[in-house]
N, C-alpha and C positions, 0 to 999 in steps of 0.2 A: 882340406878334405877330412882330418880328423875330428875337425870342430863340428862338421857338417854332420858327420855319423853318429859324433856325441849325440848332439840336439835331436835328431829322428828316432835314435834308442830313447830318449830320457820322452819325447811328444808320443811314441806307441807304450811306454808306460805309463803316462798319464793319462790318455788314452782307455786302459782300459782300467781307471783305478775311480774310485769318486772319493775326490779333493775337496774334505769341510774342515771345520774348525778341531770334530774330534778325532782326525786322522794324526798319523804322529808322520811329521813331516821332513823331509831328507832334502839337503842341496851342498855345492858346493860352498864357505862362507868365502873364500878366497879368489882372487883374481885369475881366471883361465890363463895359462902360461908356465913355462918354468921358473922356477924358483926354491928356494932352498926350503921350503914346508910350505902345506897345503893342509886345509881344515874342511872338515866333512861334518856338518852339523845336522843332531835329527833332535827333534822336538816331539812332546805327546805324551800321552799316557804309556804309551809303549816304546819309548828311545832305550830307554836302558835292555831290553825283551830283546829287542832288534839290535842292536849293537850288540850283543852279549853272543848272537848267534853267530857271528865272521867274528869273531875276536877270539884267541887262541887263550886268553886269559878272562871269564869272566870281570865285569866289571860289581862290586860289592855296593850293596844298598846301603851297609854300614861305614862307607868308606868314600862318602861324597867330599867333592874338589880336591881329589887328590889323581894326580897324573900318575897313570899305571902305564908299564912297560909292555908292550905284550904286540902279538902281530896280528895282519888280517889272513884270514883262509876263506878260501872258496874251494870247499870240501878238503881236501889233502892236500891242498895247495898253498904255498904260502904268497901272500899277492905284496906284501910290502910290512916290514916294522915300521909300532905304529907305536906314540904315548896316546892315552886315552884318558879323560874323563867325566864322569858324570856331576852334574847339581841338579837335585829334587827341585821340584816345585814347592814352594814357591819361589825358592832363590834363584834366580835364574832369569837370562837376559828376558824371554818371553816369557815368563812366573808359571810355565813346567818344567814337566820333566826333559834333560837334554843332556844330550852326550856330545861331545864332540873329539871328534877321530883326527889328531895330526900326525900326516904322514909325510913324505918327502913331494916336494909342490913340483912332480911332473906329469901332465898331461894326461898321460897311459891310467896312472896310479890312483888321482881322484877319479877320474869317472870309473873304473870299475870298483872303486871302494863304494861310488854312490850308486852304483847300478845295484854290485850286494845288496845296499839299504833295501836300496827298492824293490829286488826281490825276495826280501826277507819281511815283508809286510809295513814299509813304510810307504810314502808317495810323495810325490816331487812337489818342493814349495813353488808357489807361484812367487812371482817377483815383490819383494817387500814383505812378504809372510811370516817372518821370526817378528822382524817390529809390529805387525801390524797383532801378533797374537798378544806383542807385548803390552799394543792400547787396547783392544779387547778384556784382557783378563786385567785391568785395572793397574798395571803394573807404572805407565804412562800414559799422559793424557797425549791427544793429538799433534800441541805445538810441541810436545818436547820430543812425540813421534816425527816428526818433522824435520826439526833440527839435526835428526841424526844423518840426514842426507846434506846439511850443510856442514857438516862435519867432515863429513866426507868429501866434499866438492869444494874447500878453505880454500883462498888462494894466496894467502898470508898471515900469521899470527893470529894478529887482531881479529881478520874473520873468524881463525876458529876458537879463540875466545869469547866472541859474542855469539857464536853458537854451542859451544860449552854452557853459557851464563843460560839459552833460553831451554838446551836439553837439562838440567840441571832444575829447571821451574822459576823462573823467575820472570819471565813473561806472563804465564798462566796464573803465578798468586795473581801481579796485579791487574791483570785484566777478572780473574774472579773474582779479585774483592769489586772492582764496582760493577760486576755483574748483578752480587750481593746487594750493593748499595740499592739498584736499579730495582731491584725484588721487595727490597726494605719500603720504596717509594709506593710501588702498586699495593704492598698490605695495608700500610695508611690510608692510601685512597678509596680500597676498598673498607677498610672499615668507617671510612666517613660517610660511602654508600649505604651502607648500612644502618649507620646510626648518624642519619644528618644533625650538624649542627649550625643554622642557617646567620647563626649571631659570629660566626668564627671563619664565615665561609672566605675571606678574604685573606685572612691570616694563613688559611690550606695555603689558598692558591701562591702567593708571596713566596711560603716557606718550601710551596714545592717547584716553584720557579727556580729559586736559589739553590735548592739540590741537584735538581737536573743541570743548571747550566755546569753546575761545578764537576759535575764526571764529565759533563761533555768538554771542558776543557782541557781534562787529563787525557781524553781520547784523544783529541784536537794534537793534544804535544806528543802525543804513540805516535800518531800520524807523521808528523814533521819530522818524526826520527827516520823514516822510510828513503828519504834523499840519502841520508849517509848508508840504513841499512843495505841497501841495493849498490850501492858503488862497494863496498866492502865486499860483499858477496862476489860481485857479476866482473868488479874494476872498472873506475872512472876514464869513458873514453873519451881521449884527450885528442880534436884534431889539429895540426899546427898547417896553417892555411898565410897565401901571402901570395904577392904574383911572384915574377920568376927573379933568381939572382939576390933575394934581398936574404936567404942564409937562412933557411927553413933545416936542409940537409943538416947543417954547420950545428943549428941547437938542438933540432934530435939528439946529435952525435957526441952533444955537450952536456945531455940527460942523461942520455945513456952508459955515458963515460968510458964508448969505444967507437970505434969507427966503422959503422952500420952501412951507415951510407954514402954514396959518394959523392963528392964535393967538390968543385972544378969555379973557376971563374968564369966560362959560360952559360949560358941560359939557356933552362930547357935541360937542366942533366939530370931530373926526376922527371920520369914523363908516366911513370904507378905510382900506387900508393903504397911507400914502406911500414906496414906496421910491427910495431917491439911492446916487448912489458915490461914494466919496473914497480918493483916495492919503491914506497918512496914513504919512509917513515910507518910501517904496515899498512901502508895504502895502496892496492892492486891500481897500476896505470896501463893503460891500453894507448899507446903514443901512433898517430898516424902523419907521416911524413907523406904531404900530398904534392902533387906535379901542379908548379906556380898557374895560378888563375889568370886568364887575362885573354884577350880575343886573339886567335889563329888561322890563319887557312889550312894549315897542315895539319892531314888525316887526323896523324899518331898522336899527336899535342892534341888535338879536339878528346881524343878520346880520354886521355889524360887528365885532362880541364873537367871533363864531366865527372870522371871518378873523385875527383877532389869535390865537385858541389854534391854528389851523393854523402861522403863523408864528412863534411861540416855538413849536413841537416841531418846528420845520424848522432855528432857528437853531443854529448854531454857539457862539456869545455872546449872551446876555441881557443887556442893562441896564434892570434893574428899578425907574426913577423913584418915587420917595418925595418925601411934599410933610413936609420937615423942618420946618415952621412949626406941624405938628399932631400929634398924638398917633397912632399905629398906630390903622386904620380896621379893621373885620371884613372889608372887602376886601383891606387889607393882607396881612392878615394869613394869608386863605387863598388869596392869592397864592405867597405868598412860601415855603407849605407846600408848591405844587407845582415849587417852583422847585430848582436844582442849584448849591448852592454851588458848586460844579467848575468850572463855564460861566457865573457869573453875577458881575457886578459891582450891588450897590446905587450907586444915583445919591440921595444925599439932596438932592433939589434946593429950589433960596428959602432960601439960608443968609442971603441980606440983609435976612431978619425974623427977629422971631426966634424963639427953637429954643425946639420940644418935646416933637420927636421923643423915642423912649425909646432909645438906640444900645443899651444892657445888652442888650436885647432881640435885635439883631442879629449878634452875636457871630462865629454860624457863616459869615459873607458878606463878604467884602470888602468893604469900603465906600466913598463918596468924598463929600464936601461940595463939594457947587457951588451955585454962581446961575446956570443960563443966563440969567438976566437980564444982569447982569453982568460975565459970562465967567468968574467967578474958580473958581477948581480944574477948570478944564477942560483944564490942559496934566496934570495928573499922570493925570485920567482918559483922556488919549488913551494916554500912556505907558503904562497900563495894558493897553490896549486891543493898542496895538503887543507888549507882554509875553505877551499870550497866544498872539498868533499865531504868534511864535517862542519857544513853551513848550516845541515838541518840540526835540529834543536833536540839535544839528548835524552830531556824527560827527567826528573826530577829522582830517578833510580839508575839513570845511565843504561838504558836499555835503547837495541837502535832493534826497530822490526824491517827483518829482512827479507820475509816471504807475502808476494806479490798476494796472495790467496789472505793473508792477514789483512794486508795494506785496505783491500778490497771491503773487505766485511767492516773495516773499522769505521770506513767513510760511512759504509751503508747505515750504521747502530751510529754515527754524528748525524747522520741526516735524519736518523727517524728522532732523535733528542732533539734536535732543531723545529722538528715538526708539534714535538710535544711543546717543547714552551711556544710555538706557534699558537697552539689548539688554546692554552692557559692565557693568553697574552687576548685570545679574544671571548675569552668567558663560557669556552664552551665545557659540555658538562663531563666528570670526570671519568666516564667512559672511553668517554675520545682519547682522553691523555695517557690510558691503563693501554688502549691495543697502540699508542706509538709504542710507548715503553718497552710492551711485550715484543714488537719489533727489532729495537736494539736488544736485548736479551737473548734474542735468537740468533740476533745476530753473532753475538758476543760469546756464546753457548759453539753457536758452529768453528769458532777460532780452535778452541779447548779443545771441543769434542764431547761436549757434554749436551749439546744439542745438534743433531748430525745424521744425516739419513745414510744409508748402506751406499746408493751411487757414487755421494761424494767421499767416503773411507775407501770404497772400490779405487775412485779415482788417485785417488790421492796416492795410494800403497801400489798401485800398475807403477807408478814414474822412480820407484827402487829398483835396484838390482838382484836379481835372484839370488839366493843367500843372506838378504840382510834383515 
């Protein structure tokens, strides 16, 4: 009910304010909830004007990034002790002026400090507004805007180091340097427009075949980085699939290195799907414990059965549990026909009875012997596990692209390069080959933000949280 109230006061303030770029902008930057501080950030040409008005201690022009002690009022009132400070533009996360107000992180405390704001001539940011003033005023480009939402959303180390590395610019150099390259190519060809030289025209076309293929190859390996960047991100969903009794529960419970699930010598004792998470060497895993496949009359088990073929055709990775103490079963076996060598590791699992399993049989599958009883071959199966997720190809700087909207654009600027040494390959005139170019350039431009229209920055900055 309090949250409810917040939102309707903060939407009749917005309401009747008009929200642009040169408005000086108020939100909460902190998580709604309690907690031991809460930050109140206003942005603009007039943060410091507007803050200076509820603060019981002016904040000093001469005395920027320093925390000042001092309270809020609302008129004679004192609403909460507060530290305060201000950074000028241009230093500053959004490259103005900004204050920000940390007071104690309860409920009551920020929204009336940010209601002050806003009745004090500020107006309420829209969702993603601090970053999005900070790509505006030149401060960051789009993907390092970007990143700061996988920052936020890590769900291990590793991810938010390679979202560190791409808010930090090291995506952006290299996708603008062959942005650049790509620029370098069309002033060539236009200058050969210009000043044809009909005795050399072969040597162009050669030299500009070879350039083009060559960025289009370094795009080629951005691209491939995209398997690994998205399992980093999202986590690698792992389904472990088998029919019933062959010890699915047992090697969950053998990853996880507790006792999740339960485990019985009958069949049929998963009839959902359990799913868990685990780091596994800063590798986000999404593990789903499915109810054994195989043909039923009963109800509960049909519906079971279907939840588990929902999840193997969602996963990422299969590991397809095999009870090695038996012979390949008719369920085996038309499991395993609908299965993807590609995405699939076999689990021979109950290597501590013994074997009679048929392997000759399994040839096309990578394989593993273990006992989740026992634990044993479950380090080379996780190493396995860790191998596939960084299966795709790092790129030559160790960069993995992690956001689907890159992924997207990068195919699109490889398929218009593709088209250009298309267009060269069959002598057409170097017109043709200028608008692929110009193509990927756009496309390439739209990653950055350096060529971008208002819808898609709109877009993009709606999917932040108010305040960031």
């Amino acid at each position: 009910m309090l949250y409810t109230t917040y939102y309707r006061d903060i939407i009749n303030i917005m309401n009747n304010a008009n929200n642009c770029q040169n408005n000086t902008i108020a939100a909460i930057a902190t998580a709604l909830g309690e907690g031991a501080v809460g930050i109140v950030r206003l942005s603009g040409d007039n943060a410091l004007a507007t803050a200076n008005k509820i603060l019981s201690k002016p904040l000093a022009k001469d005395k920027p990034k320093c925390l000042q002690y001092c309270h809020v009022l609302s008129g004679n009132t004192v609403v909460d002790e507060v530290l305060a400070v201000y950074m000028p533009a241009p230093h500053s996360y959004t490259g103005e002026n900004v204050v920000e107000i940390q007071c104690h992180g309860g409920v009551a405390a920020l929204q009336k400090i940010l209601a002050l704001c806003l009745t004090n001539g500020a107006v309420m940011a829209e969702p993603g507004e601090f970053t999005k003033r900070a790509f505006l005023n030149g401060r960051i480009d789009l993907t390092q805007a970007e990143a700061v939402m996988d920052i936020i959303r890590a769900k291990s180390e590793t991810a938010l180091q390679m979202a560190l590395r791409t808010q930090q610019g090291e995506l952006s150099a290299k996708i603008k340097k062959l942005r650049g390259s790509l620029v370098d190519i069309i002033v060539n060809l236009e200058a050969k427009i210009d000043y044809p030289e009909d005795d050399i025209e072969d040597v162009t076309y050669s030299d500009t075949h070879k350039n083009i293929t060559d960025i289009k190859i370094k795009l080629e390996q951005l691209l491939a980085t995209g398997h690994t960047g998205k399992i980093l991100r999202e986590g690698l969903r792992v389904a472990i699939v088998g029919r019933p009794n062959v010890g699915k529960s047992s090697l969950l419970n053998a990853l996880l290195e507790e006792e999740r699930a339960i485990v019985s010598a009958y069949a049929g004792t998963t009839r959902d799907v359990i799913e868990e998470q685990i780091l596994l060497n800063g590798v986000p895993i999404i593990l789903s414990d499915t109810a054994g496949i195989h043909n039923t009359d009963n109800y509960v088990e049909k519906i079971g059965v279907e939840r588990s073929r929902s999840t193997l055709e969602n996963a990422q990775l299969v590991l397809c549990v095999l009870d090695s103490s038996m012979q390949l079963t008719s369920e085996d076996k038309d499991l395993l026909k609908v299965l993807n060598p590609k995405n699939t590791l076999l689990v021979l699992n109950k290597n501590d009875l013994p074997q009679q399993i048929e392997k000759d049989k399994l040839t096309t599958f990578t394989s593993f012997t273990v006992s989740s009883k026992n634990k044993d071959g479950l380090t080379e199966l996780k190493s396995a596990i860790q191998k596939y997720a960084y299966s795709g190809t790092q790129g030559d700087s160790g960069i993995f692209v992690q956001n689907v909207r890159h992924l997207d654009l990068l195919q699109k600027a490889v398929q218009s390069l593709q088209n250009a040494t298309d267009t060269i390959n069959n002598k057409m005139p170097y017109d043709c080959v200028i608008i692929d170019l110009k193509n990927a350039i756009a496309d390439l431009g739209e990653i950055t933000g350096e060529q971008v229209t208002d819808e898609i920055i709109n877009k993009i900055f709606a999917k932040f949280c108010v305040g960031k």
